[in-house]
C-alpha positions in Angstrom: 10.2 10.2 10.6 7.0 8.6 12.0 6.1 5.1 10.3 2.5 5.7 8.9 -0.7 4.2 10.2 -2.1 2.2 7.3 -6.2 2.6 7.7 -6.6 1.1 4.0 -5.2 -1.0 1.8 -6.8 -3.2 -1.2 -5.9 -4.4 -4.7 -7.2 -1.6 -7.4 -6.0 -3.0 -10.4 -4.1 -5.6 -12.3 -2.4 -4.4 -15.3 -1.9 -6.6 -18.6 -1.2 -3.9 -21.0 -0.1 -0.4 -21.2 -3.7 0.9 -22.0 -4.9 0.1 -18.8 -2.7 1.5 -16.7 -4.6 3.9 -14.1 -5.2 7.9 -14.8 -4.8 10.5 -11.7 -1.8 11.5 -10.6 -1.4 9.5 -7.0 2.3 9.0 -6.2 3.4 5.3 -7.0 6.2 3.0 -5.8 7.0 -0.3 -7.8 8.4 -3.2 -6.3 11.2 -5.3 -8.5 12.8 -7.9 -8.5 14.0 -11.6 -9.6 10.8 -14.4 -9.1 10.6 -15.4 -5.3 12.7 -12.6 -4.2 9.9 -11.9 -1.3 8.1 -8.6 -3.3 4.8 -10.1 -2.2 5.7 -10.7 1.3 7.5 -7.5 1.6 4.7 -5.4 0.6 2.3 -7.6 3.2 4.8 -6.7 5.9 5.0 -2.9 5.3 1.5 -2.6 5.3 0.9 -4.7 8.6 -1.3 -7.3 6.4 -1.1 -11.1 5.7 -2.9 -11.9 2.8 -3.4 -8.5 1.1 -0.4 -9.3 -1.9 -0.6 -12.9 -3.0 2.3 -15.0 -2.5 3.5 -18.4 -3.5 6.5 -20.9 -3.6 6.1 -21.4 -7.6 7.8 -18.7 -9.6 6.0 -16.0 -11.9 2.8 -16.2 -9.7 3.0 -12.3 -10.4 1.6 -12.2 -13.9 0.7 -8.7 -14.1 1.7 -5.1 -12.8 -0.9 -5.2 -9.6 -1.7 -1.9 -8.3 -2.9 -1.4 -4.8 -4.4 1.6 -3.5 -2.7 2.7 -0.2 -4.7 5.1 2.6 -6.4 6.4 -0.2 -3.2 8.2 -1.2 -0.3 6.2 -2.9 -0.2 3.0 -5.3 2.3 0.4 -4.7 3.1 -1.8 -7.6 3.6 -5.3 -7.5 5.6 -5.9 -10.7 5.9 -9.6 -12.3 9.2 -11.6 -11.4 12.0 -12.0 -13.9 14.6 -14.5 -13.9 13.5 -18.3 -13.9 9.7 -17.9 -13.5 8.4 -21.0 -15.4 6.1 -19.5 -17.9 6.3 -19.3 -21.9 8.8 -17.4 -23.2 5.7 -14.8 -25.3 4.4 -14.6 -21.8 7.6 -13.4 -20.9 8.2 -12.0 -23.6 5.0 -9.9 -23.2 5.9 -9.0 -19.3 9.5 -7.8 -20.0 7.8 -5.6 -22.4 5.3 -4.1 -20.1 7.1 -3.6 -17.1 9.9 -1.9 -19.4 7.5 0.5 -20.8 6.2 1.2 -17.1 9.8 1.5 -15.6 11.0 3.7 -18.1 7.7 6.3 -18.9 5.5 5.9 -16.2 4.8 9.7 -14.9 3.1 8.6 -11.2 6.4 6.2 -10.6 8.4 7.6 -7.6 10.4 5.5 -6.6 11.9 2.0 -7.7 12.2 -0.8 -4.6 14.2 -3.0 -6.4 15.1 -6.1 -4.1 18.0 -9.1 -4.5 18.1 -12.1 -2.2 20.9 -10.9 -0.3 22.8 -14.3 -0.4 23.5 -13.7 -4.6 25.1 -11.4 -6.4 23.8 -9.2 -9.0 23.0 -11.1 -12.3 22.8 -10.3 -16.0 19.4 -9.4 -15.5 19.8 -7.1 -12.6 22.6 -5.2 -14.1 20.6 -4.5 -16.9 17.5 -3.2 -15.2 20.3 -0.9 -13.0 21.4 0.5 -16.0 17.8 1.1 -17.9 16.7 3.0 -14.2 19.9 5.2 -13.6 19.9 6.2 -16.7 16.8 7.9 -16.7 17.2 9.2 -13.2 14.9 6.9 -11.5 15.2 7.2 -7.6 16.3 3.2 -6.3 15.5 2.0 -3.3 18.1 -1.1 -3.1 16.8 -3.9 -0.8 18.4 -7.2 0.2 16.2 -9.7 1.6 16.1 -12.8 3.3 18.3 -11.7 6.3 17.8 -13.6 8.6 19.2 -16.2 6.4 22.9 -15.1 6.3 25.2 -14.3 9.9 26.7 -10.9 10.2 30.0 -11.7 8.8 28.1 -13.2 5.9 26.1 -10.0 5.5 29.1 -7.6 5.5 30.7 -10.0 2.7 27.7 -9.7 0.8 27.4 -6.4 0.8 30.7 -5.7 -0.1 30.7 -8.0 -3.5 27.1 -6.7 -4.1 27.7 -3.0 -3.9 31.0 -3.9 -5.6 29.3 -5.2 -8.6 27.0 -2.4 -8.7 29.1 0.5 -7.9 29.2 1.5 -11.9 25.9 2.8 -11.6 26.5 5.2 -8.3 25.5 2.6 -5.7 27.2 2.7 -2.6 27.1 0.3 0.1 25.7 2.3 2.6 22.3 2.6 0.4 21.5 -1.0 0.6 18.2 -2.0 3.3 18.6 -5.5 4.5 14.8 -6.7 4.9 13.7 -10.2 6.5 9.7 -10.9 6.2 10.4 -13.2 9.1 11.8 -10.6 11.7 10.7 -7.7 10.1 14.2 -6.3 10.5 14.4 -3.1 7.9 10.8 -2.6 7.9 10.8 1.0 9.2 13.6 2.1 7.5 12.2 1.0 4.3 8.9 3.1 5.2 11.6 6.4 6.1 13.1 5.9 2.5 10.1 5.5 0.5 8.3 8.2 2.9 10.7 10.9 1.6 9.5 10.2 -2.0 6.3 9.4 -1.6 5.9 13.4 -0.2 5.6 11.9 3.6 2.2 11.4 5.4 
């Protein structure tokens, strides 16, 4: 399948609350993960920009669901970190709420990239957002980044305790993408996978 030419690509909207979630019924794709996983530089990389998604060394620099508007066709959704972001816990609070309510109702959402730093194993936190998407049938995307971090006999370890760990909930290792925002390695497969959902292009 033929990796699509991006022509446009710009922030639409930045989500604080339920209420102002966007109408219209363009496909979506949400990006998850823990804070710093690389969601913002994995979105810049799939759509051939540098600066379009903010990024940042400090965790929870994600503070709301961002939408961006893709070839005037699809949103991709830049969802706020979880894990050790250091923000108050209401604000937390508040974010766990939101991105729950998104996950689990959301009637544009196709598809969920949710993305673990392939050097760690799944967490409390991940196992629980794994169970809240399977069970209501959402279609996941699993990506493992930083790559280029680990050797190949490191990877294949990985991979094995990491599908391991997440095999109760119908993973298997062969569904895993490992993604580098370095090397770009996993770039066009990631684009093949969420083409199929997205309708392709």
């Amino acid at each position: 399948m033929a990796i699509p030419k991006i022509t446009a690509a710009e922030f639409s909207l930045g989500v604080h609350q339920v209420a102002q979630l966007p109408l219209g019924e363009l496909p979506e794709v949400a990006f998850l993960g823990r804070s710093n996983v690389g969601k913002s530089s994995l979105i810049n990389v799939l759509l051939g920009r540098k600066k379009l998604v903010r990024t940042s060394s400090t965790p929870g620099c994600t503070r709301a669901l961002n939408f961006f508007l893709i070839n005037g066709r699809w949103h991709f959704v830049d969802l706020p970190g979880y894990g050790y972001a250091a923000v108050s816990r209401v604000l937390k609070a508040g974010w766990g709420q939101l991105v729950m309510n998104y996950l689990e109702t959301r009637q544009n959402l196709r598809a969920v990239v949710f993305l673990q730093d392939g050097r760690r194993l799944p967490g409390t936190e991940e196992l629980f957002l794994w169970e809240s998407l399977t069970a209501r049938g959402r279609a996941v995307i699993p990506v493992l980044t930083k790559a280029d971090k680990l050797k190949m006999g490191e990877r294949a370890r990985q991979l094995k305790n990491i599908a391991a760990a997440l095999a109760p909930f119908g993973v298997d290792s062969g569904d895993f993408l490992w993604f580098s925002a370095l090397t770009h390695e996993g770039r066009d497969r990631l684009w093949a996978r969420l083409l199929k959902c997205l309708g392709g292009l």
